[in-house]
PDB file of N, H, CA, C and O in Angstrom:
ATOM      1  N   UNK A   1    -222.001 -30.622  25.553  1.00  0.00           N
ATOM      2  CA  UNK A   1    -221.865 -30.926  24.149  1.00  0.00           C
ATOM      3  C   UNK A   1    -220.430 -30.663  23.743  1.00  0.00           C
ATOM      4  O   UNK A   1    -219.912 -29.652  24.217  1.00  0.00           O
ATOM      5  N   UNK A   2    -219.902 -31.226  23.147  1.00  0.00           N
ATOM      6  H   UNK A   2    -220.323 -32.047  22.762  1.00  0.00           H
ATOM      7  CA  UNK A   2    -218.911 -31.877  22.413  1.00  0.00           C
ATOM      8  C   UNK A   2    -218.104 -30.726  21.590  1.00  0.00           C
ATOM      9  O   UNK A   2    -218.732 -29.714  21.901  1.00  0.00           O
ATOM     10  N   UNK A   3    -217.349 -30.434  20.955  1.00  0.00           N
ATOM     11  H   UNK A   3    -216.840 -31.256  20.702  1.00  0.00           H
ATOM     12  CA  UNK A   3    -216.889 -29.185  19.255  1.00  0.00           C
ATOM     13  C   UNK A   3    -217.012 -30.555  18.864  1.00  0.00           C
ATOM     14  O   UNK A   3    -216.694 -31.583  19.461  1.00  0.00           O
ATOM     15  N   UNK A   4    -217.696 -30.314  17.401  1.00  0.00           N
ATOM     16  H   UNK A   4    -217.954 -29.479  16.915  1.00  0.00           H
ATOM     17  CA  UNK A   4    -217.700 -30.923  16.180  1.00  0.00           C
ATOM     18  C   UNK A   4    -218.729 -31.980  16.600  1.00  0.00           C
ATOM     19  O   UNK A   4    -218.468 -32.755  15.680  1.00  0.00           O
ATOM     20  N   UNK A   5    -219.403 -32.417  17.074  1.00  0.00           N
ATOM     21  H   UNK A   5    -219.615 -31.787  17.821  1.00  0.00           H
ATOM     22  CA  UNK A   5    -220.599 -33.059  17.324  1.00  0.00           C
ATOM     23  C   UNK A   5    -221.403 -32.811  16.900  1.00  0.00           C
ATOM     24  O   UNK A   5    -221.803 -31.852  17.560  1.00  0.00           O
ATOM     25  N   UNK A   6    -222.422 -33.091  15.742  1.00  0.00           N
ATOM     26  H   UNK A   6    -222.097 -33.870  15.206  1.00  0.00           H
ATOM     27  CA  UNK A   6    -223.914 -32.576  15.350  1.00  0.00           C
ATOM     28  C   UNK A   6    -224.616 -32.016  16.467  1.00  0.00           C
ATOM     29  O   UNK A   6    -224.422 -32.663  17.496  1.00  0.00           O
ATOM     30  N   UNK A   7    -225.554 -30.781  16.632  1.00  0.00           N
ATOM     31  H   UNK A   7    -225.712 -30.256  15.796  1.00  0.00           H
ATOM     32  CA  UNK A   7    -226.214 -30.377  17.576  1.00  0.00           C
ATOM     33  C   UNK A   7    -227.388 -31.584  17.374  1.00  0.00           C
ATOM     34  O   UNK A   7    -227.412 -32.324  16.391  1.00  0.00           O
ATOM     35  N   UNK A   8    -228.361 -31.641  18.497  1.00  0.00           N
ATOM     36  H   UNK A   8    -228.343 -31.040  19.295  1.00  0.00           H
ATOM     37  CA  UNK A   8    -229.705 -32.169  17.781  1.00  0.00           C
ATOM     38  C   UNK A   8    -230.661 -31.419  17.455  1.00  0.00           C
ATOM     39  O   UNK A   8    -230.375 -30.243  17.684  1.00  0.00           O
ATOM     40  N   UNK A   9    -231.983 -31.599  16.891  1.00  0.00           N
ATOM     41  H   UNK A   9    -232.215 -32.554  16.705  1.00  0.00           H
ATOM     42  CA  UNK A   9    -232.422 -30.422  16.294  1.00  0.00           C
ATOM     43  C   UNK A   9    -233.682 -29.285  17.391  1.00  0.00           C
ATOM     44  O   UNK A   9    -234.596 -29.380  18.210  1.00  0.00           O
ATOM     45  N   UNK A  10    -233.331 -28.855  17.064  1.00  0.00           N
ATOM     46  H   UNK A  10    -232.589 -28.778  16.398  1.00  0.00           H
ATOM     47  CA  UNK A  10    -234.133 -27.581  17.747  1.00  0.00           C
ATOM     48  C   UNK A  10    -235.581 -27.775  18.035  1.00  0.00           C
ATOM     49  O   UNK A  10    -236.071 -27.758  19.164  1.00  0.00           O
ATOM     50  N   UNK A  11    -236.331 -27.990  16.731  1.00  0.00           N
ATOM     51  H   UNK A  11    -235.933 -28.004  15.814  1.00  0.00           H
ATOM     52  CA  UNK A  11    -237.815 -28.343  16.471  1.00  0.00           C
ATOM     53  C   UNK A  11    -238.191 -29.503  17.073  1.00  0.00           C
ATOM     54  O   UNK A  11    -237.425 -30.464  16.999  1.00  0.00           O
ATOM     55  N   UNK A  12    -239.192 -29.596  17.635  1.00  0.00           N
ATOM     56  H   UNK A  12    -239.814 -28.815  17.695  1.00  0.00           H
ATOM     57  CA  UNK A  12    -239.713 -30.921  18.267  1.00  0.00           C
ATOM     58  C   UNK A  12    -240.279 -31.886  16.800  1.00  0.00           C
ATOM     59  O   UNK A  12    -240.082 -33.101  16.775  1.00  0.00           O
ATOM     60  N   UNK A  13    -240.773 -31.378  15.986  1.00  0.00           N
ATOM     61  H   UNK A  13    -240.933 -30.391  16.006  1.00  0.00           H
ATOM     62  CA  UNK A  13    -240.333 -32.330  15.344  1.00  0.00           C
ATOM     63  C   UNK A  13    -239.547 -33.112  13.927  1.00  0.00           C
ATOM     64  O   UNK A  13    -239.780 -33.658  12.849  1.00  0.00           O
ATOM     65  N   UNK A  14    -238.359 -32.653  14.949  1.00  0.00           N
ATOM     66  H   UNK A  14    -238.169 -32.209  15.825  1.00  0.00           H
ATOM     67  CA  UNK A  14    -237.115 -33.364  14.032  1.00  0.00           C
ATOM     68  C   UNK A  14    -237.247 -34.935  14.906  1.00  0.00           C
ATOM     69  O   UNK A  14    -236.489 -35.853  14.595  1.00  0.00           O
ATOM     70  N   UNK A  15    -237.806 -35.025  15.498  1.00  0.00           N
ATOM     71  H   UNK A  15    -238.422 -34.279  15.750  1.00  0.00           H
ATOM     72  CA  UNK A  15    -237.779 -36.368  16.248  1.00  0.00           C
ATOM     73  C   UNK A  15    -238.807 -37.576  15.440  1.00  0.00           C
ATOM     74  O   UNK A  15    -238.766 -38.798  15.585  1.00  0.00           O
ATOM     75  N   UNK A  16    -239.444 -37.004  14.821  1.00  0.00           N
ATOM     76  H   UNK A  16    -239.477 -36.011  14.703  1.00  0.00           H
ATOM     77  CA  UNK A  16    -240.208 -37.303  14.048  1.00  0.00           C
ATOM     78  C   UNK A  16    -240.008 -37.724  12.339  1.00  0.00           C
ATOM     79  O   UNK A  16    -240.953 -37.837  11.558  1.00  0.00           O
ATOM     80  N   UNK A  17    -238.726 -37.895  12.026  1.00  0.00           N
ATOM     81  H   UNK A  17    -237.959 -37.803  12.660  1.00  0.00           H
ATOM     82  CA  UNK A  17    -238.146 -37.972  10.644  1.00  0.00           C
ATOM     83  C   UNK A  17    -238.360 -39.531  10.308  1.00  0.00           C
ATOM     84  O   UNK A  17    -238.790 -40.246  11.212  1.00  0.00           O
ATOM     85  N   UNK A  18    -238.082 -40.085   9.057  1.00  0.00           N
ATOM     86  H   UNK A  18    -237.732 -39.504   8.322  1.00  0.00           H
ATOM     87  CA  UNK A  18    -238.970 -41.289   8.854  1.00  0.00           C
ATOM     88  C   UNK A  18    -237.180 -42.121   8.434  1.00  0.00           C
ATOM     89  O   UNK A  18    -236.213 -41.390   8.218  1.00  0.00           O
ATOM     90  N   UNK A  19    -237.114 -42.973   8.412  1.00  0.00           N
ATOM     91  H   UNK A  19    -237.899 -43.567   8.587  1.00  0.00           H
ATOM     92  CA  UNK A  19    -235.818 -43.587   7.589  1.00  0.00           C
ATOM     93  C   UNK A  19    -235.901 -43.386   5.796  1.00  0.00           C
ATOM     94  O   UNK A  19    -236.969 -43.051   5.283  1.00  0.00           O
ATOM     95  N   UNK A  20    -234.959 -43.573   5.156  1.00  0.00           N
ATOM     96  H   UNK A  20    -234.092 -43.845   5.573  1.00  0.00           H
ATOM     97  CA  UNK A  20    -235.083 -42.992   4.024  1.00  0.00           C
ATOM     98  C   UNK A  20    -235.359 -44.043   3.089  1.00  0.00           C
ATOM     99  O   UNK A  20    -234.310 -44.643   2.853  1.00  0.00           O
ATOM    100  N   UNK A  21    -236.619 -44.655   2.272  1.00  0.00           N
ATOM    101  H   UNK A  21    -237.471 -44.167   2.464  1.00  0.00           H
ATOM    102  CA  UNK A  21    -236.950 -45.695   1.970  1.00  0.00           C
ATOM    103  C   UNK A  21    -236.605 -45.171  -0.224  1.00  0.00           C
ATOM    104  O   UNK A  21    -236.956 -44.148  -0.812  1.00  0.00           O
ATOM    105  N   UNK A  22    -236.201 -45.816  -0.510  1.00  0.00           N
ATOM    106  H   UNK A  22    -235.917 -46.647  -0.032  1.00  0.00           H
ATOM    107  CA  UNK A  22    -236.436 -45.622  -2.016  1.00  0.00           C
ATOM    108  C   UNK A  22    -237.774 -45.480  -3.083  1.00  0.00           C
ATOM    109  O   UNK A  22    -238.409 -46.533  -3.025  1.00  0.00           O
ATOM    110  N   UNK A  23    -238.221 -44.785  -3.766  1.00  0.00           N
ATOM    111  H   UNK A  23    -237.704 -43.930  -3.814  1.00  0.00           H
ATOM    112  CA  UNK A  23    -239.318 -44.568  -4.228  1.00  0.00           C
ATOM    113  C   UNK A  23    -239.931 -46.066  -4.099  1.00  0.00           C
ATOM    114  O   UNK A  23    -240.664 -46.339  -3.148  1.00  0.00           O
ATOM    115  N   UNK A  24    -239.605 -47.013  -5.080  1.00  0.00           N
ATOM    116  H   UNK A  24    -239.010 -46.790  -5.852  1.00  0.00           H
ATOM    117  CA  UNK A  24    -240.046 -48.269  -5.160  1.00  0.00           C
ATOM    118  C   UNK A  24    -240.543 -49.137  -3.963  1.00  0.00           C
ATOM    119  O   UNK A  24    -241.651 -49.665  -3.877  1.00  0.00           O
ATOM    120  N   UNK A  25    -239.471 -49.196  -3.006  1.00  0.00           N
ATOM    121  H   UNK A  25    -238.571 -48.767  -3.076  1.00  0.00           H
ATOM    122  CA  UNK A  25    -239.748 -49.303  -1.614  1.00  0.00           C
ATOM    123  C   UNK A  25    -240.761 -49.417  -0.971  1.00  0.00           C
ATOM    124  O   UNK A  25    -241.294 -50.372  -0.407  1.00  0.00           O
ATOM    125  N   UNK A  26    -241.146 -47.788  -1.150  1.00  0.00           N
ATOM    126  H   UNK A  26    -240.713 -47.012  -1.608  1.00  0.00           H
ATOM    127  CA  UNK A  26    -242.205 -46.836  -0.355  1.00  0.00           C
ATOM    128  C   UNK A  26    -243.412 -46.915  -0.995  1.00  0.00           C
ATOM    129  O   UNK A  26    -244.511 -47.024  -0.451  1.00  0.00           O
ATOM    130  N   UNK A  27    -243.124 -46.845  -2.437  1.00  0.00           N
ATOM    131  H   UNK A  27    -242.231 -46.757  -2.879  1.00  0.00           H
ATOM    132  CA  UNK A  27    -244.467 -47.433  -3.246  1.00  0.00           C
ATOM    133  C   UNK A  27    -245.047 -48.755  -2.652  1.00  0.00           C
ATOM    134  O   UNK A  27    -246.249 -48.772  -2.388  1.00  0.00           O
ATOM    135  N   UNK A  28    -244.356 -49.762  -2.443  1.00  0.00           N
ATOM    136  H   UNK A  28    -243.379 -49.748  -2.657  1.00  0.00           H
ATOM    137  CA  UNK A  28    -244.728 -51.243  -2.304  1.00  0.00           C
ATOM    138  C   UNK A  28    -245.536 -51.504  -0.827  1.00  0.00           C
ATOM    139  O   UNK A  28    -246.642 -51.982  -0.578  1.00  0.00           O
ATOM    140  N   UNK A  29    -244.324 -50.896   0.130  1.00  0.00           N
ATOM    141  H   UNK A  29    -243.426 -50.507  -0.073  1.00  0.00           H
ATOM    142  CA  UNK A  29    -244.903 -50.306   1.129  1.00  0.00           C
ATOM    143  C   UNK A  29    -246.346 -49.741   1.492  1.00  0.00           C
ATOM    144  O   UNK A  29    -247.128 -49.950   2.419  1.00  0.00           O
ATOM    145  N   UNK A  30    -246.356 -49.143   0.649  1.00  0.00           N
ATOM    146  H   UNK A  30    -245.721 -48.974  -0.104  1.00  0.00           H
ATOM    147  CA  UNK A  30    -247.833 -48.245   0.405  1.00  0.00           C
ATOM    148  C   UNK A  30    -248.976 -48.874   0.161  1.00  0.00           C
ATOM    149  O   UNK A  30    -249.972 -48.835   0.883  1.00  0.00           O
ATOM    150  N   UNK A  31    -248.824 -49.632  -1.144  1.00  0.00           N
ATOM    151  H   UNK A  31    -248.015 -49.664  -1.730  1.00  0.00           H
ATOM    152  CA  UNK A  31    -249.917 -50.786  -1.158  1.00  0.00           C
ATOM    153  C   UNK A  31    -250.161 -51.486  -0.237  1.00  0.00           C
ATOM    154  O   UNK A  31    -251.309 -51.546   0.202  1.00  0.00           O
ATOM    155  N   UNK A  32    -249.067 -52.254   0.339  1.00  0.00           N
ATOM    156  H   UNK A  32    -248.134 -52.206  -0.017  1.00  0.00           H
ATOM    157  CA  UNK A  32    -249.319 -53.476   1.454  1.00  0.00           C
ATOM    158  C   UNK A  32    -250.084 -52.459   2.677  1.00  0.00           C
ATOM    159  O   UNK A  32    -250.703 -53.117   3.514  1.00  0.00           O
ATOM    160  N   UNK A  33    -250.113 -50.901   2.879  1.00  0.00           N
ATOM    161  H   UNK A  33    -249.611 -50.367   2.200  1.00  0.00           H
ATOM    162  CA  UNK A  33    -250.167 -51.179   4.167  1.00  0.00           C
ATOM    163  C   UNK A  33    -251.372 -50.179   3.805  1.00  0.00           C
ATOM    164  O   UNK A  33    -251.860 -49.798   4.869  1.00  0.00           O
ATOM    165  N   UNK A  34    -252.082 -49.569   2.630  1.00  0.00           N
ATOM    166  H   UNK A  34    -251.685 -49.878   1.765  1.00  0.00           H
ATOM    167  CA  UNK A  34    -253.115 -48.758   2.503  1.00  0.00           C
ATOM    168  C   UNK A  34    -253.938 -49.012   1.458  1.00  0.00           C
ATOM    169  O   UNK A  34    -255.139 -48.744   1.427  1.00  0.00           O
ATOM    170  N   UNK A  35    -253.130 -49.667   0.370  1.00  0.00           N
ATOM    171  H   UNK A  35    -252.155 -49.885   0.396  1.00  0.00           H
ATOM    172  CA  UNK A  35    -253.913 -49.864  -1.093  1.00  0.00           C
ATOM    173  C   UNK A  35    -253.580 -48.993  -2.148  1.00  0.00           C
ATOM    174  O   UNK A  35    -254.267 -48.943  -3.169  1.00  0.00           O
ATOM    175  N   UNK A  36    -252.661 -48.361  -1.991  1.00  0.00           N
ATOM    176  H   UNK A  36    -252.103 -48.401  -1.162  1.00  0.00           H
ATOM    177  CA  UNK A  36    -252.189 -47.394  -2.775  1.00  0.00           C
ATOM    178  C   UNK A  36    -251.670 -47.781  -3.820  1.00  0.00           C
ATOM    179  O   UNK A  36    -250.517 -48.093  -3.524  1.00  0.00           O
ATOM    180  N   UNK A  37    -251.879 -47.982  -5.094  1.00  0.00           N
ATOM    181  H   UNK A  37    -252.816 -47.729  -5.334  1.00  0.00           H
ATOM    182  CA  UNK A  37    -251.098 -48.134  -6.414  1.00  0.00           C
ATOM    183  C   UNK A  37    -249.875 -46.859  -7.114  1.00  0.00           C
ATOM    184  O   UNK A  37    -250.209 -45.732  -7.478  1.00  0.00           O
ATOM    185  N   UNK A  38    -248.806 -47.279  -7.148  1.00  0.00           N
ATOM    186  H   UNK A  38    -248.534 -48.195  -6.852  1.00  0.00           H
ATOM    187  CA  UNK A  38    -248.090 -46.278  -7.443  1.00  0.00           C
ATOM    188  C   UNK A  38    -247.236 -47.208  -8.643  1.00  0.00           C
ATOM    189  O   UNK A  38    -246.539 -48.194  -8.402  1.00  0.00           O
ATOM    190  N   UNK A  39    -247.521 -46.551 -10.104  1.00  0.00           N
ATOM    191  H   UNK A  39    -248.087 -45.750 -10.301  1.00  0.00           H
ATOM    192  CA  UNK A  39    -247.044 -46.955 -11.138  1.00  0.00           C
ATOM    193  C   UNK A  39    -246.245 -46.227 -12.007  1.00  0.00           C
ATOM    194  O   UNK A  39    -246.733 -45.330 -12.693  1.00  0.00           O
ATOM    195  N   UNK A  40    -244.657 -46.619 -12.067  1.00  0.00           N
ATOM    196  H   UNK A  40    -244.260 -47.348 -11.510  1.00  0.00           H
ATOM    197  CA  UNK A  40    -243.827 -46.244 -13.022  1.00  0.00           C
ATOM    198  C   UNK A  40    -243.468 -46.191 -14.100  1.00  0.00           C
ATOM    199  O   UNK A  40    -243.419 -47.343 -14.533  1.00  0.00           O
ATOM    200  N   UNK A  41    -243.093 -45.305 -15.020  1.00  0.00           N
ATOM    201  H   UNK A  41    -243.132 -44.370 -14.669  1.00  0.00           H
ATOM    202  CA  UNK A  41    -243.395 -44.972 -16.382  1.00  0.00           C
ATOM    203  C   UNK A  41    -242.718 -46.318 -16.978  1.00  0.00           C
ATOM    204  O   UNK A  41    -243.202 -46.881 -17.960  1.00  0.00           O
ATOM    205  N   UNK A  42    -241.683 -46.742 -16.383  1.00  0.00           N
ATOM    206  H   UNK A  42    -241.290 -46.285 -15.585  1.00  0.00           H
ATOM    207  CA  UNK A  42    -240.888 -47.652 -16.639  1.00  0.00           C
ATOM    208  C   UNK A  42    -241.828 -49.130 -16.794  1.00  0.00           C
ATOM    209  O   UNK A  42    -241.737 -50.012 -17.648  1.00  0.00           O
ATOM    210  N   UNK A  43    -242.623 -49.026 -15.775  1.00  0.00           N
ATOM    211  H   UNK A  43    -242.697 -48.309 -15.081  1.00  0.00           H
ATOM    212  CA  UNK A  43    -243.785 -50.430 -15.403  1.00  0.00           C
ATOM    213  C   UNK A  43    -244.732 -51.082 -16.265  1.00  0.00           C
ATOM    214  O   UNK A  43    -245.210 -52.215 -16.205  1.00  0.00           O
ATOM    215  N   UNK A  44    -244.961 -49.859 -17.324  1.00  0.00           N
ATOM    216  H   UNK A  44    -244.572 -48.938 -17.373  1.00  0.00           H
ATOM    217  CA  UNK A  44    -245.880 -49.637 -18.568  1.00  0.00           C
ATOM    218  C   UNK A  44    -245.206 -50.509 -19.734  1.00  0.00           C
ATOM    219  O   UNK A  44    -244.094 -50.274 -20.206  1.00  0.00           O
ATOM    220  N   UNK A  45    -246.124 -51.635 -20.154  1.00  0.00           N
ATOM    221  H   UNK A  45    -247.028 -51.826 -19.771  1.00  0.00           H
ATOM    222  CA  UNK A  45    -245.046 -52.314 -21.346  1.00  0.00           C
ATOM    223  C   UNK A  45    -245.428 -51.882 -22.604  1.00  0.00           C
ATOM    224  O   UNK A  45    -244.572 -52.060 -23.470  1.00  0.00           O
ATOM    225  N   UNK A  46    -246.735 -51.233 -23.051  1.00  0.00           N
ATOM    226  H   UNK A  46    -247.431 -51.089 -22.348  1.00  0.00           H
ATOM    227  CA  UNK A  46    -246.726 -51.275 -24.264  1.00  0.00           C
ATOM    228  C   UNK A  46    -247.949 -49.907 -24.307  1.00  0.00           C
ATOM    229  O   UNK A  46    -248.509 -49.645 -23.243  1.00  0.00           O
ATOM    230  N   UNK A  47    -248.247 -49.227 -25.347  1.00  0.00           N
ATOM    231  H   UNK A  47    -247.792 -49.440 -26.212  1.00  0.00           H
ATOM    232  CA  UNK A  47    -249.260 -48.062 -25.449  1.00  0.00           C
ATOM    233  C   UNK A  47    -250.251 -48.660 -24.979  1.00  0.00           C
ATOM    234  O   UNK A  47    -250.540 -47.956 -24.011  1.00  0.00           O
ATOM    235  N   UNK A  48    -251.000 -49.524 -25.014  1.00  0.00           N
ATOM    236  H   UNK A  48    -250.766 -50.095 -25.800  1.00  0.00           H
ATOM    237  CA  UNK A  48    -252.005 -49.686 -24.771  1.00  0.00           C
ATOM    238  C   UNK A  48    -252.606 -49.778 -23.306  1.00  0.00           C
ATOM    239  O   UNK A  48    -253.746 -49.588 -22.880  1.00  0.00           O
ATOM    240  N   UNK A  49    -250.881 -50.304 -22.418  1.00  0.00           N
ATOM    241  H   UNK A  49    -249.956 -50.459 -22.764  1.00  0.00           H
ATOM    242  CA  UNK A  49    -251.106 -49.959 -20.555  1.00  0.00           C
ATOM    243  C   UNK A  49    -251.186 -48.391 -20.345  1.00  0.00           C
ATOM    244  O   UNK A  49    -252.068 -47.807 -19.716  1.00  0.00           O
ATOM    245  N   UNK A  50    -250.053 -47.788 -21.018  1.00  0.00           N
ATOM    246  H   UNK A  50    -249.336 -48.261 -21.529  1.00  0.00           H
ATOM    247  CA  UNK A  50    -250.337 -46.787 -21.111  1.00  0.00           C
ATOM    248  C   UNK A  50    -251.025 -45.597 -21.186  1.00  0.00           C
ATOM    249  O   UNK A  50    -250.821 -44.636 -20.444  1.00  0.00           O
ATOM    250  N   UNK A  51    -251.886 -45.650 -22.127  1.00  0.00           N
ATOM    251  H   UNK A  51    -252.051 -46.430 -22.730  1.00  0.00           H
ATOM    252  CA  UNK A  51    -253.151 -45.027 -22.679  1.00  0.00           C
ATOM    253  C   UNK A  51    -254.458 -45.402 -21.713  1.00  0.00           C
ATOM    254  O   UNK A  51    -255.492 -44.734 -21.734  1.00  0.00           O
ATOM    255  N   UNK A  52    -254.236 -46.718 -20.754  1.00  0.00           N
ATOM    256  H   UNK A  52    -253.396 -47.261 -20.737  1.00  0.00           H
ATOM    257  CA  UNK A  52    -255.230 -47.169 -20.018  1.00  0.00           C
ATOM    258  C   UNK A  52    -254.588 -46.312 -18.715  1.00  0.00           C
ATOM    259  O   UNK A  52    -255.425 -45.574 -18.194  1.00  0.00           O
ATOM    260  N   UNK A  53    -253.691 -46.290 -18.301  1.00  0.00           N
ATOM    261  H   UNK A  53    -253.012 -46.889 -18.724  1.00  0.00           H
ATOM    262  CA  UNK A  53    -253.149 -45.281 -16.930  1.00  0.00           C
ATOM    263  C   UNK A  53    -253.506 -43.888 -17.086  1.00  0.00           C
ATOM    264  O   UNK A  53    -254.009 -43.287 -16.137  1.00  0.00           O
ATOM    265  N   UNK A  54    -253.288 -43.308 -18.217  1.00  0.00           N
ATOM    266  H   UNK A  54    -252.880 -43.797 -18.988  1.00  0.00           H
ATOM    267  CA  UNK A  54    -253.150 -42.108 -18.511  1.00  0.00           C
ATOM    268  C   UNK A  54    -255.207 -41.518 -18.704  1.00  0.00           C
ATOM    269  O   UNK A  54    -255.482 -40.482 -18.099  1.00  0.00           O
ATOM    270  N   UNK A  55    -255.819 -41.880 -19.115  1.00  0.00           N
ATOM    271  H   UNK A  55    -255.595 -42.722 -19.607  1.00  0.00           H
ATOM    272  CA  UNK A  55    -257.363 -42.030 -19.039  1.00  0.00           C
ATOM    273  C   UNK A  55    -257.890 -41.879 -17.617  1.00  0.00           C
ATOM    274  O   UNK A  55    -258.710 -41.022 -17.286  1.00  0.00           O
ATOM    275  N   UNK A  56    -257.170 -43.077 -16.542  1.00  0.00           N
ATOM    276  H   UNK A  56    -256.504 -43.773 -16.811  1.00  0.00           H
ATOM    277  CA  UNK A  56    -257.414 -43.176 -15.511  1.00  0.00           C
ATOM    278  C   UNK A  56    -257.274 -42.078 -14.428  1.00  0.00           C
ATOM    279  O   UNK A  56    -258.207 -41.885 -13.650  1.00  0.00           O
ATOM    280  N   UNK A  57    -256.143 -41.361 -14.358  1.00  0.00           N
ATOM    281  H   UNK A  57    -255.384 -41.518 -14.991  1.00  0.00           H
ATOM    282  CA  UNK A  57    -255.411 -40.271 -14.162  1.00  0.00           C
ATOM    283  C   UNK A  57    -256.373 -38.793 -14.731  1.00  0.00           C
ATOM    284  O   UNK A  57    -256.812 -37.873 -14.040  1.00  0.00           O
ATOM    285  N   UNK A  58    -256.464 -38.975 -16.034  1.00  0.00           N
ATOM    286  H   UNK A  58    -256.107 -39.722 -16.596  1.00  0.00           H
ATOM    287  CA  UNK A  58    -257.012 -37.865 -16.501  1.00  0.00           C
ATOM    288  C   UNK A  58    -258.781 -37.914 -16.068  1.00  0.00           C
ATOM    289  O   UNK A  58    -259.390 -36.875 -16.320  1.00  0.00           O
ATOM    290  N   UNK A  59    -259.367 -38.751 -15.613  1.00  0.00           N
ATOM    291  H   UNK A  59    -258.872 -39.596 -15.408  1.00  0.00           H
ATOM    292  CA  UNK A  59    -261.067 -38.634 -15.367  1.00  0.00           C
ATOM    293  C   UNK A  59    -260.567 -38.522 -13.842  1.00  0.00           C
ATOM    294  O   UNK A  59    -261.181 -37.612 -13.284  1.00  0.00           O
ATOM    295  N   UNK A  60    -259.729 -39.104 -13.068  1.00  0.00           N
ATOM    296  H   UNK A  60    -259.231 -39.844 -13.522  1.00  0.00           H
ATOM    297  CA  UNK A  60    -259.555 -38.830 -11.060  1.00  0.00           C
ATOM    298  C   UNK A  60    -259.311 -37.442 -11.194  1.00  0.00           C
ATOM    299  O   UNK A  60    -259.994 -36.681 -10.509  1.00  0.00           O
ATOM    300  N   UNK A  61    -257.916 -36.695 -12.438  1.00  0.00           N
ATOM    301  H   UNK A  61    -257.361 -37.314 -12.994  1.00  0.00           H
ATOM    302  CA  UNK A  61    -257.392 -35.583 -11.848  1.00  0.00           C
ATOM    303  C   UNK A  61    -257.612 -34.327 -12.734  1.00  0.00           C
ATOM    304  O   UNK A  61    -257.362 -33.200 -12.308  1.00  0.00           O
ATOM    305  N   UNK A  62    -258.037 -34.537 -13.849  1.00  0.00           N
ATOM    306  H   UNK A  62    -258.239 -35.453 -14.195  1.00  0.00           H
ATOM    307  CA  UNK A  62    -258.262 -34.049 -15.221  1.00  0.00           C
ATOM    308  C   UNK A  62    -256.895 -34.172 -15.657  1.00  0.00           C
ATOM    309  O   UNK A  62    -255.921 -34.812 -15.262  1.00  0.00           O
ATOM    310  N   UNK A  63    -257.235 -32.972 -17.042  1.00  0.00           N
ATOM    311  H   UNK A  63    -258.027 -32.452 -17.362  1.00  0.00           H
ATOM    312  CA  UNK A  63    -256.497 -33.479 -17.901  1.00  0.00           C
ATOM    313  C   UNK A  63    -255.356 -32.801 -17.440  1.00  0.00           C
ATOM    314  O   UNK A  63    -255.440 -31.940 -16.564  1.00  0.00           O
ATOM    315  N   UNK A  64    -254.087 -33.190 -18.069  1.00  0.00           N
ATOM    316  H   UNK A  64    -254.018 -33.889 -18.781  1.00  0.00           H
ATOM    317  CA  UNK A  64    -252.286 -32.400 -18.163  1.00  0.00           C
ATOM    318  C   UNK A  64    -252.516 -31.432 -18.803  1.00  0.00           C
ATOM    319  O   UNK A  64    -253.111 -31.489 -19.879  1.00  0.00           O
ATOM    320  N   UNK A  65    -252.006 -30.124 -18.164  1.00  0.00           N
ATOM    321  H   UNK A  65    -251.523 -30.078 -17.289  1.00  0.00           H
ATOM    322  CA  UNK A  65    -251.531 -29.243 -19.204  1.00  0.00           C
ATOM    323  C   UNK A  65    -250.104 -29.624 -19.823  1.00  0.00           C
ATOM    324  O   UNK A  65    -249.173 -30.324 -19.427  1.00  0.00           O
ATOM    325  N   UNK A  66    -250.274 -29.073 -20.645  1.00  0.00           N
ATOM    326  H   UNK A  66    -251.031 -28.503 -20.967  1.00  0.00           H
ATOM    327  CA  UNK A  66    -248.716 -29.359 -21.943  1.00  0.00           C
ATOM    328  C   UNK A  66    -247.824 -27.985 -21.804  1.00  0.00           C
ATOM    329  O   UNK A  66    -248.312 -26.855 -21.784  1.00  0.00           O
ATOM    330  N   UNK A  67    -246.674 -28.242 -21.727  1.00  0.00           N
ATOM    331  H   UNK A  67    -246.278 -29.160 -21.743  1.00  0.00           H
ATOM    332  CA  UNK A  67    -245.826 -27.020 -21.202  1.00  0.00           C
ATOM    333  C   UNK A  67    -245.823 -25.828 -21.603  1.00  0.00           C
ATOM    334  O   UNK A  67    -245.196 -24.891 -21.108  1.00  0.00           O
ATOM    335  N   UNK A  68    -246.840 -25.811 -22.930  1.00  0.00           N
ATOM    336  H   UNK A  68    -247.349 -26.572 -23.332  1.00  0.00           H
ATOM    337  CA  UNK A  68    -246.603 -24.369 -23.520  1.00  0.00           C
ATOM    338  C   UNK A  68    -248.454 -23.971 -22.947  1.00  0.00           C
ATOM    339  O   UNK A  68    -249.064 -23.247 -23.734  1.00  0.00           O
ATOM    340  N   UNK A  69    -249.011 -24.299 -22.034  1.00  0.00           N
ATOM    341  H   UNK A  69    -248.515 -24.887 -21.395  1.00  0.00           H
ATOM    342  CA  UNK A  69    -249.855 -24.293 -21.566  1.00  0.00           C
ATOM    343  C   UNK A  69    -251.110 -24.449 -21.697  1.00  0.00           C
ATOM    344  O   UNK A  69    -252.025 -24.233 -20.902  1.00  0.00           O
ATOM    345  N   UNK A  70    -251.108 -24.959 -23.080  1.00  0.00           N
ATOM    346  H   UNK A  70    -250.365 -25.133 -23.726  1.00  0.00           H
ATOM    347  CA  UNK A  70    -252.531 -25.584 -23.732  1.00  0.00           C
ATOM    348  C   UNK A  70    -252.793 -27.315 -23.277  1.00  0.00           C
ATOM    349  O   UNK A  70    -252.072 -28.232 -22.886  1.00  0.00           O
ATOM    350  N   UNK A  71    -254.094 -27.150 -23.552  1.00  0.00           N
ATOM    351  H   UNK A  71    -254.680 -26.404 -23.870  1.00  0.00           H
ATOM    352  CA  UNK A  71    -254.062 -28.993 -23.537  1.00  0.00           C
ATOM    353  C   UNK A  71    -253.274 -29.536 -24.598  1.00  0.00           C
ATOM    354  O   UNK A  71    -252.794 -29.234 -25.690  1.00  0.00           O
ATOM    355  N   UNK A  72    -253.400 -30.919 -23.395  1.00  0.00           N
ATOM    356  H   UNK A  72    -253.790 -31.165 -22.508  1.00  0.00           H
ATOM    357  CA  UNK A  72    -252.782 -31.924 -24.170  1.00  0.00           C
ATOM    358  C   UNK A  72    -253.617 -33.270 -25.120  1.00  0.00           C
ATOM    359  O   UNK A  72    -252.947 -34.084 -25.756  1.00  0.00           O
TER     360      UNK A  72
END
């Protein structure tokens, strides 16, 4: 080995690291290859998608707590 050459990594699995895909990407990705829906706050056009995601979310995962730790 080399000075100044990256070592490689120690752990067996560092061999195992994935390429670095962008959220959106990996979201899209996800669907095509499992069915996975992954929706961005950004994706939402109006309260009413909204309020329909957020329902959906809250009966799969319950509800959000709100930061001062009461419901929301």
């Amino acid at each position: 080995m080399s000075a100044g050459k990256p070592r490689g990594p120690k752990c067996a699995l560092g061999r195992l690291h994935t390429t670095r895909l962008g959220a959106r990407e990996a979201a899209r990705a996800g669907y095509h290859d499992t069915g996975v829906i992954v929706v961005f706050p950004d994706m939402l056009q109006d309260d009413f998608e909204r309020q329909f995601i957020e329902n959906i979310a809250a009966r799969a995962y319950g509800k959000r707590q709100s930061s001062d730790g009461g419901k929301q």
